[in-house]
N, C-alpha and C positions, 0 to 999 in steps of 0.2 A: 220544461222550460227549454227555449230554443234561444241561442245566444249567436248573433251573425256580426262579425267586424268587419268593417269597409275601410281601406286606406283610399280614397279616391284620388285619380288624377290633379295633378296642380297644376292648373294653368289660367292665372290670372287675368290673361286677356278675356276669357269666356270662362265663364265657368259652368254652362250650361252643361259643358263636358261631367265634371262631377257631379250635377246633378244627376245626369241620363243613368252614371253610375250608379247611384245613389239608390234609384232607382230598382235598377236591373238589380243588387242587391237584394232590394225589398223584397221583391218576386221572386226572387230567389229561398227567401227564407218561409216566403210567403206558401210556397210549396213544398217545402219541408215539414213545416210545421201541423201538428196534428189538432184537429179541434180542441178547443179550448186549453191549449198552450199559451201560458205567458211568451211572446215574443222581445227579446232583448234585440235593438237594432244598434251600432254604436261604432264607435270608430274615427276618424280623420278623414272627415268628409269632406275638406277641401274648400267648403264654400258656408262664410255664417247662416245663421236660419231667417237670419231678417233678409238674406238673398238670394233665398232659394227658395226655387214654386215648387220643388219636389217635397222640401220639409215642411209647405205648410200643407201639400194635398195628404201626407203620410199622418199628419197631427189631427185632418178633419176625420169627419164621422162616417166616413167611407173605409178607410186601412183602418183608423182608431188607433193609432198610436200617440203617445203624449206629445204636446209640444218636446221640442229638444230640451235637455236640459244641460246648460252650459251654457258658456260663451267663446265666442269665437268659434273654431272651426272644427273642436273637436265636440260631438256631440255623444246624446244618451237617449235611445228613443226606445221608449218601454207602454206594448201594449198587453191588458191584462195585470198588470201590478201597478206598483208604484215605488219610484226614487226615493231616498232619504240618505242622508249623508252626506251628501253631494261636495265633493271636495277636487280642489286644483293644486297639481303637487308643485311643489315650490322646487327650485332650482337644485336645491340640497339633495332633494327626494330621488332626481335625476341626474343625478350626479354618480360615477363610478371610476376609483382609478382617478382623478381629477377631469374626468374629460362628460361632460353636458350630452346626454344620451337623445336628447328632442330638443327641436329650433324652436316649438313649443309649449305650452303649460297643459301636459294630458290630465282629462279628467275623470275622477273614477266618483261611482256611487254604489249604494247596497239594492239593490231589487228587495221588495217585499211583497209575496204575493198575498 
């Protein structure tokens, strides 16, 4: 299993930026990875999936990786296995010392190959 996390760029005006990232990412792991390795893509991609042409070319049958799974920005892209658990940690979860560790709700799932 090859596990690759991406914090991409934030910048809202375009987010074409995070997707290129996104990207370059992918091929990244892309050529890591040894045949028939479960691919784990995942991370703070910076940009939802319903807005990015990167994570729908990555979810068709060319990469084969799964739709994202999450909402919002932080994603889970698993080709070769499959998600299950799929949970968003609640503000408590992030919480340390009293101080909120993410401006977000990260989310985590279990890989099952």
């Amino acid at each position: 299993m090859l596990v690759a996390n991406l914090h991409a760029t934030s910048f809202p005006a375009d987010q074409r930026l995070a997707d290129a990232e996104l990207l370059r990412a992918a091929v990244f792991a892309e050529g890591l990875a040894e045949p028939g390795d479960v691919v784990v893509l995942a991370g703070d991609f910076n940009v939802p999936a319903d807005r990015s042409a990167i994570q729908v070319e990555l979810s068709g049958e060319e990469w084969g990786f799964s739709w994202p799974h999450g909402e919002g920005i932080d994603q889970i892209l698993v080709r070769g296995a499959s998600v299950e658990s799929l949970e968003r940690w609640p503000r408590d979860r992030r919480t340390v010392d009293g101080r909120t560790l993410s401006d977000h709700t990260p989310v985590e799932g279990r890989v099952v190959a």
